[in-house]
C-alpha positions as CSV (number, residue, x, y, z in Angstrom):
1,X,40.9,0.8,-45.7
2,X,39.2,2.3,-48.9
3,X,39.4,6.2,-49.0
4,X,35.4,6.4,-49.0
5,X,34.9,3.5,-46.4
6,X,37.2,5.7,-43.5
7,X,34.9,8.9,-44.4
8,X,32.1,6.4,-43.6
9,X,33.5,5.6,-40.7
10,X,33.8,8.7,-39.8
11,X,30.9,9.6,-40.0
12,X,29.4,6.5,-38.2
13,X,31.0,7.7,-35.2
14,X,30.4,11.1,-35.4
15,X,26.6,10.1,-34.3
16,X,28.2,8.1,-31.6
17,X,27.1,8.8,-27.9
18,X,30.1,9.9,-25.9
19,X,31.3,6.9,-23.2
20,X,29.7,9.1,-20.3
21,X,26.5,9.0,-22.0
22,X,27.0,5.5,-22.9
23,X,27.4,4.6,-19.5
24,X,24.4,6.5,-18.2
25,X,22.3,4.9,-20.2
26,X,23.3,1.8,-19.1
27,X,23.2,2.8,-15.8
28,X,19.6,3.6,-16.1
29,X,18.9,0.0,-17.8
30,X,20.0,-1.7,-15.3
31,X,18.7,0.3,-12.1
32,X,15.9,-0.1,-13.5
33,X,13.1,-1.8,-10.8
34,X,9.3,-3.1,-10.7
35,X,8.5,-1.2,-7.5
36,X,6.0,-2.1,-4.8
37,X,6.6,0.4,-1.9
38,X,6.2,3.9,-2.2
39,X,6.0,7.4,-0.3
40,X,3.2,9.4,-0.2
41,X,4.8,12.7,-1.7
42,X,3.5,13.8,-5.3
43,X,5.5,13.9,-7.8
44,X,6.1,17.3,-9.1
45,X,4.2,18.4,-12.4
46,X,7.7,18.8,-14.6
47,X,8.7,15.8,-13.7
48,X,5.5,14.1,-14.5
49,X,5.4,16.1,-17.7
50,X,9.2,14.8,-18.4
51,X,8.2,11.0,-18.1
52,X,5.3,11.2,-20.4
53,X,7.0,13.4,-23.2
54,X,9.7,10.3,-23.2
55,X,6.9,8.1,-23.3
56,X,5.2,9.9,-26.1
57,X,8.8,9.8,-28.2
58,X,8.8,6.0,-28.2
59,X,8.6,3.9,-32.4
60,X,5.1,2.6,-33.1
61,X,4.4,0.8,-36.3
62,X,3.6,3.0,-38.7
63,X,3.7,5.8,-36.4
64,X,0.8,5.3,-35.4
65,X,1.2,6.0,-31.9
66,X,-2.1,4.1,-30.4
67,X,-1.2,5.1,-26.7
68,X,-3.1,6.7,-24.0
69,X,-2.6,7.9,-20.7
70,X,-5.0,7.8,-18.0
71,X,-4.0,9.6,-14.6
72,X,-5.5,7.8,-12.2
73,X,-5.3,9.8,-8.9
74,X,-9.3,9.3,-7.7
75,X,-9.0,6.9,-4.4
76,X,-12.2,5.8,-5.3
77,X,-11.4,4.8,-8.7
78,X,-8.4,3.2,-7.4
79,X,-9.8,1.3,-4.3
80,X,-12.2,-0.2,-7.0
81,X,-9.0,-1.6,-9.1
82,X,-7.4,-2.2,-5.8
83,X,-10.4,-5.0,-5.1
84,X,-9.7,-6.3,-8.5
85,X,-6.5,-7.0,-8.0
86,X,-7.1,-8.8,-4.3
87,X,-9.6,-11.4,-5.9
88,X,-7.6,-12.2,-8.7
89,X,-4.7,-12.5,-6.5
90,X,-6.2,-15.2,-4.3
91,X,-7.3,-16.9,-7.6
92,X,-3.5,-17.0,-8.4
93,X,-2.3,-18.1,-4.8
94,X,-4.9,-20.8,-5.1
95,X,-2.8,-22.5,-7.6
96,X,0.5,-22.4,-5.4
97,X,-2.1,-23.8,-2.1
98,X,0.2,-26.7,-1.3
99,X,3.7,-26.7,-2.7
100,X,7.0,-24.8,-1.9
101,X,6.0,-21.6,-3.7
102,X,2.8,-20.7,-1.7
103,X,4.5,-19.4,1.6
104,X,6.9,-17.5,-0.2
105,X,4.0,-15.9,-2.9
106,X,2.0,-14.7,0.2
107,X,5.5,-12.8,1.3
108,X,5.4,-10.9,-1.7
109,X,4.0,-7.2,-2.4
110,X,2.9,-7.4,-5.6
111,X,0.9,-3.9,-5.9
112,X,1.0,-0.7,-4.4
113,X,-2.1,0.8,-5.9
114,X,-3.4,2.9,-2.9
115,X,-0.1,4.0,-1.4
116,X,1.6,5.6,-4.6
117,X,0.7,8.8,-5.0
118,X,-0.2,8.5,-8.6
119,X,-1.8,5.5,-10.9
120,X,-1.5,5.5,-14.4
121,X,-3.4,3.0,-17.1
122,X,-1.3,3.0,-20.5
123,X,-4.3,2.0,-23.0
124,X,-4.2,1.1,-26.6
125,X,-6.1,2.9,-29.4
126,X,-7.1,0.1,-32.1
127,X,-9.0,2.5,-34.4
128,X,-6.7,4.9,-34.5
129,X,-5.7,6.0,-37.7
130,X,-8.0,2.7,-38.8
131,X,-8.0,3.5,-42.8
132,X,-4.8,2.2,-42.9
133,X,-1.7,2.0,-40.9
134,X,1.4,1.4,-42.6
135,X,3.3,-2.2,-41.4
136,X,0.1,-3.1,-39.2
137,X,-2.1,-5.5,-41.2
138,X,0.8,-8.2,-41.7
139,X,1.2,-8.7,-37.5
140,X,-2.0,-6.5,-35.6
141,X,-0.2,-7.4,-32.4
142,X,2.2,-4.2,-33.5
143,X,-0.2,-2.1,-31.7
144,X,-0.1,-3.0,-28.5
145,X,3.8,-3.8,-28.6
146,X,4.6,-0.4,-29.5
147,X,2.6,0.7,-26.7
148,X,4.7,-1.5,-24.6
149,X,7.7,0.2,-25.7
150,X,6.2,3.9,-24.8
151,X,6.0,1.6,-21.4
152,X,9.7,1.1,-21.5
153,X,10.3,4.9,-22.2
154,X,8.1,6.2,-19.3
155,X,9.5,3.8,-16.7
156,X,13.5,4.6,-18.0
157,X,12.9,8.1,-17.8
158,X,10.8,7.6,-14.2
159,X,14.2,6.0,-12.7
160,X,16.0,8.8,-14.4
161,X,14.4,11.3,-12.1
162,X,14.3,9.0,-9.0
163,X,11.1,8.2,-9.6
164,X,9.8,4.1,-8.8
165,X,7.0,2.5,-11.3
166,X,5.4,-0.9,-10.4
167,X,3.4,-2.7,-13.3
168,X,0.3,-4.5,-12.0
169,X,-0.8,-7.3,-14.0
170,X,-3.1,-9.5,-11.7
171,X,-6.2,-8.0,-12.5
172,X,-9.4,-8.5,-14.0
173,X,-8.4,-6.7,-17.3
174,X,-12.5,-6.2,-18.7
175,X,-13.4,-4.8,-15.0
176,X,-10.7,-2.5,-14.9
177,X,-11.2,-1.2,-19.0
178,X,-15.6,-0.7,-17.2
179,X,-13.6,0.8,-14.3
180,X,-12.0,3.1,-16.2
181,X,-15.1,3.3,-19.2
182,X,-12.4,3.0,-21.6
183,X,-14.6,3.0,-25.4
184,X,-15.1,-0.1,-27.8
185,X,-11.7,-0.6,-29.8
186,X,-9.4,0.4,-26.6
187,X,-7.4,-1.6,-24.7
188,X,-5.5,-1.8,-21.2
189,X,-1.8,-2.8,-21.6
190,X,-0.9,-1.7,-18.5
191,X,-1.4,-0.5,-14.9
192,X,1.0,0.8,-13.8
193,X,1.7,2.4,-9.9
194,X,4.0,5.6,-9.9
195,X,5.8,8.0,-7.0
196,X,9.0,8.0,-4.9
197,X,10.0,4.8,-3.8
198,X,10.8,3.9,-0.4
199,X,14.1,2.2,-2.1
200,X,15.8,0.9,-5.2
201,X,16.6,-2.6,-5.0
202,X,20.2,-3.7,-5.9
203,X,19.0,-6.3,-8.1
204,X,15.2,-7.3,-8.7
205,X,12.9,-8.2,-5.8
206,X,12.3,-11.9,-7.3
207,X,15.9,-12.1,-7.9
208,X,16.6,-11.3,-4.3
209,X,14.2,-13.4,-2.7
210,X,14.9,-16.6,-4.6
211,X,12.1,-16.8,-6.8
212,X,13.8,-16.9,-10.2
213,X,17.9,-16.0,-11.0
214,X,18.1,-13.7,-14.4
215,X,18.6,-16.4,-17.4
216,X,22.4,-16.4,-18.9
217,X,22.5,-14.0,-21.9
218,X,24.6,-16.4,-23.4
219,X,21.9,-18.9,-23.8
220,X,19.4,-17.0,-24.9
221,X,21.4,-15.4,-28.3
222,X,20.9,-18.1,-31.7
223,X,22.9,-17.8,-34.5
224,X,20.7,-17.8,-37.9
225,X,18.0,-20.2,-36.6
226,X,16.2,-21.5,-33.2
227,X,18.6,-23.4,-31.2
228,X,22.1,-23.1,-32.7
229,X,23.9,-21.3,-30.2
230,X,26.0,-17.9,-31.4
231,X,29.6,-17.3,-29.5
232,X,28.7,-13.7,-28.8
233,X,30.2,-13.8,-25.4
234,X,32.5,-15.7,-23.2
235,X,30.9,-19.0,-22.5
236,X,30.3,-19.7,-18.4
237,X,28.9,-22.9,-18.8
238,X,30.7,-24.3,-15.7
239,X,29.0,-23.9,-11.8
240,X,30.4,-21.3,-9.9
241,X,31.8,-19.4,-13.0
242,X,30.1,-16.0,-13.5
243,X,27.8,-15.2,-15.4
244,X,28.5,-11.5,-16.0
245,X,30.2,-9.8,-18.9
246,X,33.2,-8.0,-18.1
247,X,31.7,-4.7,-18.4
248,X,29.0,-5.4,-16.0
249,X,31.9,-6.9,-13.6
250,X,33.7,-3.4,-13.2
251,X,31.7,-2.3,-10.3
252,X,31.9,-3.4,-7.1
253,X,28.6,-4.2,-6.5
254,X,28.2,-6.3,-9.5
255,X,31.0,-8.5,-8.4
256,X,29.8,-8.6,-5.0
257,X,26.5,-10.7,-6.2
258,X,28.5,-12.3,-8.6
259,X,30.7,-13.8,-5.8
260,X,27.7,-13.8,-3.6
261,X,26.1,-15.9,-6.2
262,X,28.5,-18.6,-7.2
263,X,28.5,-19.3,-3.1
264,X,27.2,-23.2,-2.9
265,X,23.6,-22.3,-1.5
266,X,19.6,-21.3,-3.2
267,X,20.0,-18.0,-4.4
268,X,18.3,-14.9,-2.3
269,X,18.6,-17.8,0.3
270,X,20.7,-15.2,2.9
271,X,17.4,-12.5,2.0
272,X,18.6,-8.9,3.5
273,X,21.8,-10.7,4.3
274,X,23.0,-10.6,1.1
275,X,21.9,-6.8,0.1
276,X,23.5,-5.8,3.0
277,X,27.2,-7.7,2.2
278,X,26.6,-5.9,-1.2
279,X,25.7,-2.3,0.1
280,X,28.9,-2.9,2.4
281,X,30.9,-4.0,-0.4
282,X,30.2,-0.9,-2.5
283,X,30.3,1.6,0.7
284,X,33.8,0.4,1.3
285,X,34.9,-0.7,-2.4
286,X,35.9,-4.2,-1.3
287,X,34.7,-7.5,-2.0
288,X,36.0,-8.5,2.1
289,X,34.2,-5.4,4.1
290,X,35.0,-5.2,8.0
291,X,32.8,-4.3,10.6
292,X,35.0,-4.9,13.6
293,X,35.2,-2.0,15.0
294,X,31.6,-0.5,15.9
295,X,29.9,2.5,17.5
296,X,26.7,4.0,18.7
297,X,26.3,7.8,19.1
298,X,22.9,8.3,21.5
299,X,22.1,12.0,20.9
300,X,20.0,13.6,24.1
301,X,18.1,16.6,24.2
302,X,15.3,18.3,26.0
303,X,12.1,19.4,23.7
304,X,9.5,22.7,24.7
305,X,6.9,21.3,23.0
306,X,5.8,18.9,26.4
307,X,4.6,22.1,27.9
308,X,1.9,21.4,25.5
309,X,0.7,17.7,27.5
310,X,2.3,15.5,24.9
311,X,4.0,13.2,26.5
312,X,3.4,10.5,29.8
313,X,6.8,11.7,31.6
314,X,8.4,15.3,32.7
315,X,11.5,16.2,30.4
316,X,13.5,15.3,33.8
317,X,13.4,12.0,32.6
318,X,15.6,12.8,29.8
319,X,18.5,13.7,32.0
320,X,18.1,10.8,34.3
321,X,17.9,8.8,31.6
322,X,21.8,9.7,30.4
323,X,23.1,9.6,33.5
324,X,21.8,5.5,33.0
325,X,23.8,5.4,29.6
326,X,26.8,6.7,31.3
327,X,26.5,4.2,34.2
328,X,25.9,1.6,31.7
329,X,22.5,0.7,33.0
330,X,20.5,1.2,29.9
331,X,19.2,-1.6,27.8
332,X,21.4,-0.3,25.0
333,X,24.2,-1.0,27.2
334,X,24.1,-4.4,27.5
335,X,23.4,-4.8,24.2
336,X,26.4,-3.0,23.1
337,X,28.3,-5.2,25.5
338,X,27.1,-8.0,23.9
339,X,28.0,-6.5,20.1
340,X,31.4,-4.9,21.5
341,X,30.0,-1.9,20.3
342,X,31.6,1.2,22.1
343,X,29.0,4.2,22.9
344,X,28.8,7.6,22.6
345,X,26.9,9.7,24.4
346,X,26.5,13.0,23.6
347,X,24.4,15.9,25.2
348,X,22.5,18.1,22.2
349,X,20.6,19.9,24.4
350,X,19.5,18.6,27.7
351,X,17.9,21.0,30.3
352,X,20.2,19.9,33.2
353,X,23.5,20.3,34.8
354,X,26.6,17.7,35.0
355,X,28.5,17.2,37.6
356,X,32.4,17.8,36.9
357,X,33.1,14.3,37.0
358,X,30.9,13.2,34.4
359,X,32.1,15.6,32.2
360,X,35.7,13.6,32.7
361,X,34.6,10.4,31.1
362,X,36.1,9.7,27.5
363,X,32.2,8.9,26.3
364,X,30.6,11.8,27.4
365,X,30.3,14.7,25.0
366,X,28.7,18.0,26.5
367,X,27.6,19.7,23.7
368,X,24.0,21.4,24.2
369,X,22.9,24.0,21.8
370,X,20.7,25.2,24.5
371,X,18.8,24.1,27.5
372,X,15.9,22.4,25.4
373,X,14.0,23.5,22.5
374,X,11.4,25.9,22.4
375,X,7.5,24.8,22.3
376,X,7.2,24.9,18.9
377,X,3.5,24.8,19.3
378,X,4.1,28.7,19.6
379,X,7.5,29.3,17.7
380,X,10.4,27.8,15.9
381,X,12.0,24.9,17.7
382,X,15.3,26.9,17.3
383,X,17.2,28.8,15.3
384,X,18.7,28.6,12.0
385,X,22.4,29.2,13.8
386,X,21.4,26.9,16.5
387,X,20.4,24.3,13.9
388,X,23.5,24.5,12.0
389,X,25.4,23.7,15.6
390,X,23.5,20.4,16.2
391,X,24.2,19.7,12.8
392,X,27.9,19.9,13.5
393,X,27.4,18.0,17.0
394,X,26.7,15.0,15.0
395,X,29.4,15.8,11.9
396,X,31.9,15.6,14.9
397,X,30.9,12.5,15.7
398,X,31.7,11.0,12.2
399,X,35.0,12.6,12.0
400,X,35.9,11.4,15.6
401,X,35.0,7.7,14.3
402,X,37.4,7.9,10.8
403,X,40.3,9.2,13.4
404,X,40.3,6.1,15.6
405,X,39.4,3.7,13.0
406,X,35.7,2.9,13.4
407,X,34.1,0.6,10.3
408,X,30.5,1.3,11.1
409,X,28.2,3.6,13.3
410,X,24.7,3.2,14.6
411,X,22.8,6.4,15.8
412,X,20.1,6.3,18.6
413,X,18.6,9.0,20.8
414,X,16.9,10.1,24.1
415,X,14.3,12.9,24.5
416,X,11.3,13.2,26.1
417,X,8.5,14.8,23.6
418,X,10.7,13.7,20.6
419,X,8.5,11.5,19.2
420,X,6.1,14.4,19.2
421,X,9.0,16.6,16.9
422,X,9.9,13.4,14.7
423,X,6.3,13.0,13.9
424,X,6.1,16.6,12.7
425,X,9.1,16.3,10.9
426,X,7.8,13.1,8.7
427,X,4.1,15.3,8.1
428,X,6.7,18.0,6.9
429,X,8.6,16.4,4.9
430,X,6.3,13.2,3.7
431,X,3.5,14.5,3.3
432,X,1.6,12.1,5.9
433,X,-1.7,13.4,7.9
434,X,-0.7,13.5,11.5
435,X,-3.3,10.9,12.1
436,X,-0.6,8.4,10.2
437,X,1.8,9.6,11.9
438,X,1.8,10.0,15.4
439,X,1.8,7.1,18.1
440,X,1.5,6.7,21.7
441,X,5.3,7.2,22.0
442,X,5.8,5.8,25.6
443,X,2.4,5.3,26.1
444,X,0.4,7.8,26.4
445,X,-3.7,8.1,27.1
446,X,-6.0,8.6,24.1
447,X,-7.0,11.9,25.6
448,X,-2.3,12.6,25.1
449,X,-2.6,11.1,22.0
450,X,-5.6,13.5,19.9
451,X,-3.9,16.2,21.7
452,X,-0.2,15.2,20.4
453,X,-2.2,14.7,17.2
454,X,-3.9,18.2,17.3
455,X,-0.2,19.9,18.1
456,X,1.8,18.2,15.3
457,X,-1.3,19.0,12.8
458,X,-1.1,22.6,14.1
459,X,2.8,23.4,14.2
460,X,2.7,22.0,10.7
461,X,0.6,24.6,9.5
462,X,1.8,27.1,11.2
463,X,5.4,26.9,10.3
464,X,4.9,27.8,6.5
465,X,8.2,26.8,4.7
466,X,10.3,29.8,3.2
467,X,10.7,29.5,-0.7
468,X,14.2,28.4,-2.0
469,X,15.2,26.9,1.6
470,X,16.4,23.9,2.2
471,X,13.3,21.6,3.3
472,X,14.7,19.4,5.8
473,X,17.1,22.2,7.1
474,X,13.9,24.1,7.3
475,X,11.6,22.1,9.1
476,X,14.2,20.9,11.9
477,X,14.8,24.3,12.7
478,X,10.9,24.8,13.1
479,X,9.9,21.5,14.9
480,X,12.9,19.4,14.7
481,X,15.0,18.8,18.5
482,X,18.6,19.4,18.6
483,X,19.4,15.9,19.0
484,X,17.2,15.1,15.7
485,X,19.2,18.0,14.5
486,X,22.7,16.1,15.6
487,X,21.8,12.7,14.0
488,X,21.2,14.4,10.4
489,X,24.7,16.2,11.1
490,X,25.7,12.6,11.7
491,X,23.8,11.4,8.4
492,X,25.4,13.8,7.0
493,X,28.8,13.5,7.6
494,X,28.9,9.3,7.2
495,X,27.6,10.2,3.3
496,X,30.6,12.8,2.9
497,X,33.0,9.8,4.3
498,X,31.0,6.8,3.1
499,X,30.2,5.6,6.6
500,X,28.1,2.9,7.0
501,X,25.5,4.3,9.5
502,X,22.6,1.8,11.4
503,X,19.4,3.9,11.7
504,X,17.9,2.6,14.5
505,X,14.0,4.1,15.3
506,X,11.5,6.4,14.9
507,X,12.6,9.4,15.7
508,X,16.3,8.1,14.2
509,X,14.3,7.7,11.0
510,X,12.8,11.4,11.0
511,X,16.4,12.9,11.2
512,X,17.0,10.7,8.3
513,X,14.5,12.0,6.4
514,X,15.9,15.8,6.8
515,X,19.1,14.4,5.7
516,X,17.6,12.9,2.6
517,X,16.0,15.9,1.6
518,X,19.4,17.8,2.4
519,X,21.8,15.3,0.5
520,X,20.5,12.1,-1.2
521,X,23.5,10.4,-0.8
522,X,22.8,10.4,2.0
523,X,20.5,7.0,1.2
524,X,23.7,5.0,0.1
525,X,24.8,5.0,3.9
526,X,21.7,4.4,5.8
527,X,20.8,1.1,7.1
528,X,17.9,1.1,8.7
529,X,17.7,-1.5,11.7
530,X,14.0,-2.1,12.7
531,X,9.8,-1.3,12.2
532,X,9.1,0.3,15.1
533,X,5.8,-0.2,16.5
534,X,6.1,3.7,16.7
535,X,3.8,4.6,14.0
């Protein structure tokens, strides 16, 4: 090499990203997902202000930079596009009405316009800078693509901060631009939907459900003109060979759908099957995961806040009710019978005494905090100290499991008035109105239910949070229960050790959500079992 061509080099790669930074952004590229289902907490203003400033840095021809962005948080304004979108989405249907696709199309969530927290609509400007932009007049269509690419930017940056963006494009595009009042010369290129997800798929949703596999690279690359092919990578031509560079194959995940894929069936034919091999897979960095030896932990505990006339049963029941799990009389019994699943059952804070022998059995785990919570209608549920001990009634639990083996865990509870606490929790932490959150638990009156309603809306404002806390340590101490408090120890702990953990409930679910808040890792190990009718 030529003296001046090294120095050239040199300073080629001087501008070079590091292979960490390399890495994340290719991370980013392909986590990447059009996302449907969201939560219903706001996304702070820095972050907000973060996504649009990488939006804003995107190329446009001639600099022009013909984007808008319209906030769209009005529900009115949103329930209007939200009609839009349901007509033209039977129009589309309409054309499926008949053949193999149309079941499968009406299985799909194609919008979450009303549940994100925010809307945005990503206009183009055509007059701007009209005199004369530089690159334009050859190819107009510039415009709107280099809006597209500010689209590119602001959903990149969104999954960057854990943040989910769904475009919507079955819509009447002129009612939405009246909708909106967007001027003569202005365009909408996208809306898009915008907030926390509920999850990031593996791979894309059509993908997974079998509606279309991602298109060979290989294929798609021409060398000089249309159709010759260019040998930029190695050729996979033959069925069942992968279809992955060897880059993308270094993970485990990526070679768990690549092996997943190349099995002799319809891809996304297995549906949550086939995530859940994958999540396994990547959990326990194996293409062959094992799930033969299996636990449940039921967490009990006794809850002050039924003093308040929440609940159809006395907290009695909550004892009787373990003494049924230890007896193996419970309907979780037989079903762990039928699973060989071995259970747990552990005692978090029960207001009741046990007999000597039952405190001999192997399965049985004594641990209460305390003899029930406090009404935390009045006070704090407990306190920080006695928080931090459930916690570490449930981490226990995990580290008893990797001792003797255990491949996966399930968590499940007991606790009369704990749908009351878990519904609190999720107005906490969620941001939900207690009218969306709270049920009829084990059936109780409507006269129960508005006043379990009027309690969780009340301890929620009266337990303002303390600034720089922990949220989800926070609000478990004010309404939580300390077997809520035990499962997120639980939750916890399987995140630390990369347990895979079955949610399983309601109120299973709330002490997820602390845990989330606490460590979101914690989402890596969760699987989450069942909708409950709960609300």
């Amino acid at each position: 090499m030529k003296a001046e061509e090294a120095h050239t080099a040199c300073e080629v790669l001087a501008d070079e990203f590091s292979s960490v930074e390399k890495e994340l952004i290719q991370r980013v590229i392909h986590a990447r997902r059009d996302i449907r289902q969201f939560r219903s907490a706001p996304i702070p203003a820095d972050v907000l202000l973060r996504i649009l400033e990488a939006a804003h840095a995107a190329p446009s021809v001639g600099f022009m930079q013909p984007w808008n962005f319209i906030l769209v948080e009005s529900r009115e304004t949103r329930r209007k596009i939200k009609e839009s979108f349901v007509t033209i989405n039977a129009q589309e249907k309409s054309v499926l009405h008949g053949t193999a696709r149309d079941e499968l199309y009406s299985s799909l969530k194609l919008e979450g316009i009303l549940e994100a927290p925010l809307n945005i609509a990503v206009t183009c400007d055509h007059s701007r800078n009209e005199s004369f932009v530089l690159g334009r007049a050859p190819m107009p269509q510039t415009a709107p693509y280099s809006v597209c690419l500010a689209i590119e930017n602001l959903w990149l940056a969104a999954r960057a901060e854990g943040v989910g963006v769904g475009w919507v494009s079955i819509l009447d595009t002129p009612a939405v631009e009246e909708i909106l009042c967007l001027p003569s010369g202005v365009e909408l290129v996208a809306y898009l939907c915008v907030g926390y997800p509920v999850e990031f798929r593996s791979i894309p949703m059509l993908q997974e459900v079998g509606w279309k596999e991602r298109a060979h690279l290989q294929k798609l690359i021409f060398h000089n003109q249309w159709g010759t092919p260019a040998e930029l990578l190695p050729v996979h031509s033959r069925e069942g060979e992968s279809s992955l560079s060897p880059q993308q194959l270094d993970s485990i995940s990526a070679r768990a759908w690549d092996k997943i894929n190349r099995k002799t069936k319809p891809p996304g034919s297995l549906g949550m099957l086939e995530t859940i091999a994958v999540r396994l897979a990547e959990l326990q960095q194996t293409l062959e995961p094992k799930l033969r030896r299996k636990r449940i932990c039921v967490y009990a505990g006794c809850h002050g806040v039924t003093m308040e006339g929440v609940s159809a049963y006395p907290s009695e029941v909550t004892e009787q009710m373990v003494l049924n799990f230890l007896s193996g009389g419970a309907a979780i019994n037989v079903l762990a019978r039928h699973g060989g699943i071995q259970i747990h059952v552990v005692d978090a804070g029960v207001a009741g005494d046990w007999p000597a022998e039952l405190l001999r059995q192997p399965d049985f785990f004594p641990r209460g905090v305390r003899k029930g919570t406090r009404n935390f209608f009045q006070e704090p549920a407990m306190t920080a100290a006695e928080c931090r001990q459930a916690i570490d009634i449930g981490r226990e639990q995990v580290r008893l499991a990797v001792e003797t083996g255990i491949e996966v865990m399930g968590i499940g509870e007991m606790g009369i008035g704990n749908t009351t606490a878990a519904s609190a929790l999720l107005v906490a932490l969620l941001g939900f109105e207690a009218q969306q959150a709270v049920g009829r638990g084990t059936g109780i009156s409507d006269a129960v239910l508005d006043r379990k309603v009027e309690v969780v809306a009340g301890a929620v404002k009266k337990h303002a949070p303390q600034a720089g806390r922990p949220l989800g340590q926070y609000w478990l101490e004010a309404v939580g229960g300390y077997e809520i408090a035990a499962m997120t120890g639980t939750i916890l702990e399987a995140a630390e050790v990369r347990m895979p953990l079955v949610v399983d409930g309601f109120i299973a679910t709330a002490a997820a959500a602390a845990a989330f808040d606490i460590d979101p890792r914690c989402r890596e190990v969760c699987f989450f079992s069942h909708r409950s009718d709960e609300q």
